[in-house]
N, C-alpha and C positions, 0 to 999 in steps of 0.2 A: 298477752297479745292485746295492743292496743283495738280500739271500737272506734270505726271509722263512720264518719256520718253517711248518709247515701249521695247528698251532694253537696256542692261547694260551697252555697249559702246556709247551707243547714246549719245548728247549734244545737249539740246532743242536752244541755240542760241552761237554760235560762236562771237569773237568780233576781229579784226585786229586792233591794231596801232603800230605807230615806231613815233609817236611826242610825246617828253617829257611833253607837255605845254596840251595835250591828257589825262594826267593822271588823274586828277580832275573828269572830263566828264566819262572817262571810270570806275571810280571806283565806282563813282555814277549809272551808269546805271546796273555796278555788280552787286550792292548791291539794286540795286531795283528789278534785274532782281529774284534773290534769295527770296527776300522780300513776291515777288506772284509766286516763287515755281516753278521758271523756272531754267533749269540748264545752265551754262555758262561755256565758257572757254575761255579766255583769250588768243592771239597771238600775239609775238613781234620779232623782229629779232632774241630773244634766243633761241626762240623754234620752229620756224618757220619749219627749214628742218623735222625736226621729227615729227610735225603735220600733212606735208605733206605726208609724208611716212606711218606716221597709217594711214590717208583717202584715198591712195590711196590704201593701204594692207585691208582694210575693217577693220581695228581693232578701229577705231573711228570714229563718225559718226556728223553731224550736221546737225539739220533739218533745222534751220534759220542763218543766217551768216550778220554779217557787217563790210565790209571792209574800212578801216581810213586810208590803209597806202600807198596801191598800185598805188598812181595817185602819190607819193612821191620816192616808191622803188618797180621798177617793178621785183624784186625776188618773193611781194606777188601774181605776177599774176600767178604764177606755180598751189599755191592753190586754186585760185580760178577755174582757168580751172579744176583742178582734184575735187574741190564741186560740179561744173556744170554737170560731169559726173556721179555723186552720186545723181542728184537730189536736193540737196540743194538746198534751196531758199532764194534771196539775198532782204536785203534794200537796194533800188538800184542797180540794177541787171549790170553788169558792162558794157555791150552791152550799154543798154540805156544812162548810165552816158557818154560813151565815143560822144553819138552821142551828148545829152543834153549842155556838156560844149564845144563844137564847137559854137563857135556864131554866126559863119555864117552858119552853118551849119542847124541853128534852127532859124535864125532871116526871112525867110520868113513865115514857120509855123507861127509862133507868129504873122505874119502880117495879115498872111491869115486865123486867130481865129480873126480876130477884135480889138487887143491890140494897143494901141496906142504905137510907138516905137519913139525913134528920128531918123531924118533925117539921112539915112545912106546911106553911099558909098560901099561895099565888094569890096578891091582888090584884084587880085593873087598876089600869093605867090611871091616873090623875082629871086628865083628858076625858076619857071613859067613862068615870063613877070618880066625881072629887068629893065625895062622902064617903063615908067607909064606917061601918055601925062600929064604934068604941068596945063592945061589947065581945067583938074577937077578937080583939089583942088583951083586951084584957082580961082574957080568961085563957092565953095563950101561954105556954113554957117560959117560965123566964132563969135567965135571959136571955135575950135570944139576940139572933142576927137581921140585921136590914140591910137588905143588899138589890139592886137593880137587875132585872132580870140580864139587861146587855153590858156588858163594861169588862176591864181585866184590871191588873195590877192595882185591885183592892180601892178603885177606883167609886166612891159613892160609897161606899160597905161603912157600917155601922155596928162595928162588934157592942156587948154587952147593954144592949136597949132592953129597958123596963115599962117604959110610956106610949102610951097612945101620942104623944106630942111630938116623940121623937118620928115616929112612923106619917107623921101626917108632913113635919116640915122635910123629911127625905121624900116623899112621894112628890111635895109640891116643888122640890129643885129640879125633879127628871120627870116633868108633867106627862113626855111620852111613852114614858116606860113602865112595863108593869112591874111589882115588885114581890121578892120573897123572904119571907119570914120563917127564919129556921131557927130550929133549938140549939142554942149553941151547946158545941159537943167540949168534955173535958176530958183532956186524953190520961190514959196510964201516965206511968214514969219509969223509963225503962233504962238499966245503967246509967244512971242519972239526966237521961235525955226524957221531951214530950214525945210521949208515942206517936209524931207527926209525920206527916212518910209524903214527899211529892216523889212519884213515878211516872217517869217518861216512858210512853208509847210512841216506837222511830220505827216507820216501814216496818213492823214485823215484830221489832224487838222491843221486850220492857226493859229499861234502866230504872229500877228505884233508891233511892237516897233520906236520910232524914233531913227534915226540913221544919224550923223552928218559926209556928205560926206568930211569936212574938218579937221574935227576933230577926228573922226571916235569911233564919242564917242555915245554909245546908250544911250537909258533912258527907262522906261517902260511908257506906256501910263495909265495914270490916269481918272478919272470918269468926270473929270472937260477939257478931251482932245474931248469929246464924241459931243459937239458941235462946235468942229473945224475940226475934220477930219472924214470925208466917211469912217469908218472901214468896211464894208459891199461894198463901192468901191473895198478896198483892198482885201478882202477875195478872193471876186468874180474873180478878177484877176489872182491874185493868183492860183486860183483853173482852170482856163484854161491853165494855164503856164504846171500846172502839169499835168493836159490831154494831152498836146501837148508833155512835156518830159516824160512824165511815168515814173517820178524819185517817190520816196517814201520820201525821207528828202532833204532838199536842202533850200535856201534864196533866194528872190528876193530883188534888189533894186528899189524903187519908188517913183520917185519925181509928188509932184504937182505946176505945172508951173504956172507963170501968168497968163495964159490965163483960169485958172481952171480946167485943166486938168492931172489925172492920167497920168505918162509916164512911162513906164519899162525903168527902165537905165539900169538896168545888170541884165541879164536873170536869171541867174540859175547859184548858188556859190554850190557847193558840191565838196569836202566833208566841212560842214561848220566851221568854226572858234567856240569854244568850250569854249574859256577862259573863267575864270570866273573873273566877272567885281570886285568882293573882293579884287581878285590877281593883277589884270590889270587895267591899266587906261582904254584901248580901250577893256577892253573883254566885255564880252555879260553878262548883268543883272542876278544875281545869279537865282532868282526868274523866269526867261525864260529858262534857262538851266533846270532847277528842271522839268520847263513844259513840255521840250522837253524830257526828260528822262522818266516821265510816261507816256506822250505819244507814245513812244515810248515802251514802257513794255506793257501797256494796250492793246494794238496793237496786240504783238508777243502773249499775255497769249489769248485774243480771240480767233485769229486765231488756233493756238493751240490747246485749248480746244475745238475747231469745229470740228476739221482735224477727220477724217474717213480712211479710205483706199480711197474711192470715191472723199474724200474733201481736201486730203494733197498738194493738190497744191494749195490751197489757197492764193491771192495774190492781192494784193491792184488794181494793174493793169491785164488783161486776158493775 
C-alpha cells in the first residue's frame, strides 16, 4: 500500500546533490523511493533558490530530507536551516554530521566507548600554537599518519610520515585546522587480501565489504570470507561508532592488525562515496550500493507509515 503525504504540497522525502558522479546513487534511490510510494523531489544548484523560497513561504513541504551537497556548497545550508524551522527531519541531521567528521572532535568519545583507535597525537591548529615542540613527533610511532582533523576522501592525509618537517609544512597548508597524528596501522593478509574492511552503517543496518587502503579498490565479501573475518567484530563496532556519532549513513574504516586486533582507522566518512564500481575502477560494488538504497527506502517507508501526529518525529536517534 502506497504512503500518502497528508497534503498536496507535501513531499514525503527530499534529496540534495551538486556531484555529477551523484547521479547514478541518486536516481536509484528515486526510483526506489517511488517504487514503495514514497513521494520525492529532487534538489540541485538549478533549483535550489526556489525550493528554498516555497519552504520557506509554506508552499512546499518535506517531511524527510537528505543532504549530498552542503559539506561541498554551502549555499545548500540556507535550506536546510529554513527545513529545520519547518520540522523536517534530516538523514543525518546537520548538527551531528558537523560534530561527527571533526576527528578530533569525536576521537576521545570513541576512546571512551572501548574502540580500539591508533595511537594518536591531536594538535592545535596552526592559527592556535604555529609552534609545536619537535620533541613529540619525534619521539612518536613511526610511521605514522598526518591527517586534518575536517576533510574526506584522503583529502590532506599524509600516509607514511617520519619528520617533524612533514608535520609542520601540512599543519601550515590547513592553518585552521587542528591535526592528527596516528600510528599507521599494518593489516593482516587474509586470502591473499589486506585485512581492510569499510562498513556501511544505513538507518539501522551494517553493510561491510573489503576495501583496499592502497588501492582503494572494494570487493563484496563472500560465504568462503565468513571463516577469515569477525563480521559480527565489525558490525558490533560499527554500531557504537554510530551511538557515539548519531549519524544515520556514513562508512567506517577498519583494519585488523597483526596483533589480531580490530582498529578504526577513519572514523566516520559522510556524506559517502556512491560511485558505482560498473562505472569506476574504485567505486563501491553495484550490489552494496543497491543495498544501501533499500535500506535506505525501507527505513523512510517504516517510519512513515508509523508517524501519527504523536509519532512524526520519528528518528533513528532521540
Amino acid at each position: 500500500m502506497n504512503v500518502v503525504p497528508k497534503r498536496s504540497s507535501e513531499i514525503l522525502f527530499g534529496i540534495a546533490y551538486n556531484w555529477q558522479y551523484d547521479a547514478d546513487f541518486i536516481h536509484s534511490l528515486d526510483r526506489a523511493c517511488h517504487q514503495a510510494g514514497i513521494s520525492t523531489f529532487v534538489i540541485g544548484p538549478h533549483n535550489l533558490q526556489q525550493t528554498c523560497l516555497e519552504v520557506h513561504n509554506d508552499e512546499r513541504h518535506f517531511r524527510w530530507f537528505l543532504d549530498r551537497a552542503s559539506d561541498e556548497d554551502k549555499h545548500f545550508l540556507q535550506l536546510n536551516h529554513v527545513l529545520q524551522t519547518k520540522g523536517t527531519r534530516f538523514i543525518n541531521a546537520h548538527d551531528r554530521y558537523l560534530r561527527a567528521i571533526d576527528k578530533a572532535e569525536i576521537h576521545t568519545d570513541l576512546l571512551t566507548s572501548g574502540l580500539r583507535l591508533p595511537l594518536t597525537v591531536v594538535l592545535p591548529s596552526h592559527e592556535r600554537q604555529p609552534e609545536i615542540n619537535p620533541r613529540l613527533i619525534e619521539v612518536f610511532a613511526k610511521p605514522f599518519v598526518v591527517k586534518p582533523a575536517l576533510g574526506s576522501g584522503g583529502r590532506g592525509v599524509l600516509t607514511g610520515a617520519t619528520r617533524v618537517e612533514e608535520v609542520t609544512r601540512a599543519r601550515a597548508s590547513h592553518r585552521d585546522q587542528r591535526f592528527l597524528l596516528q600510528q599507521s596501522i599494518e593489516p593482516q593478509t587474509l586470502g591473499g587480501r589486506r585485512a581492510w574492511f569499510r562498513v556501511y552503517f544505513v538507518c539501522g543496518q551494517v553493510i561491510p565489504c573489503w576495501w583496499d587502503d592502497r588501492t582503494h579498490r572494494y570487493a563484496l565479501f563472500t560465504p568462503s570470507d565468513a571463516g577469515l573475518v569477525n563480521v559480527g567484530e565489525l558490525e558490533r563496532i560499527v554500531r557504537v561508532i554510530a551511538e557515539v556519532a548519531q549519524l544515520d549513513f556514513f562508512s567506517a574504516e577498519i583494519a585488523l592488525d597483526l596483533h589480531h586486533r580490530y582498529v578504526v582507522v577513519d572514523y566516520v566518512n559522510t556524506p559517502c562515496d556512491m560511485r558505482l564500481q560498473s562505472k569506476h575502477f574504485n567505486g563501491v560494488p553495484d550490489a552494496i550500493v543497491h543495498q544501501i538504497v533499500a535500506a535506505i527506502t525501507g527505513y523512510l517507508k517504516s517510519q512513515i507509515a508509523a508517524a501519527s501526529p504523536d509519532t512524526s518525529d520519528a528518528h533513528l536517534w532521540p
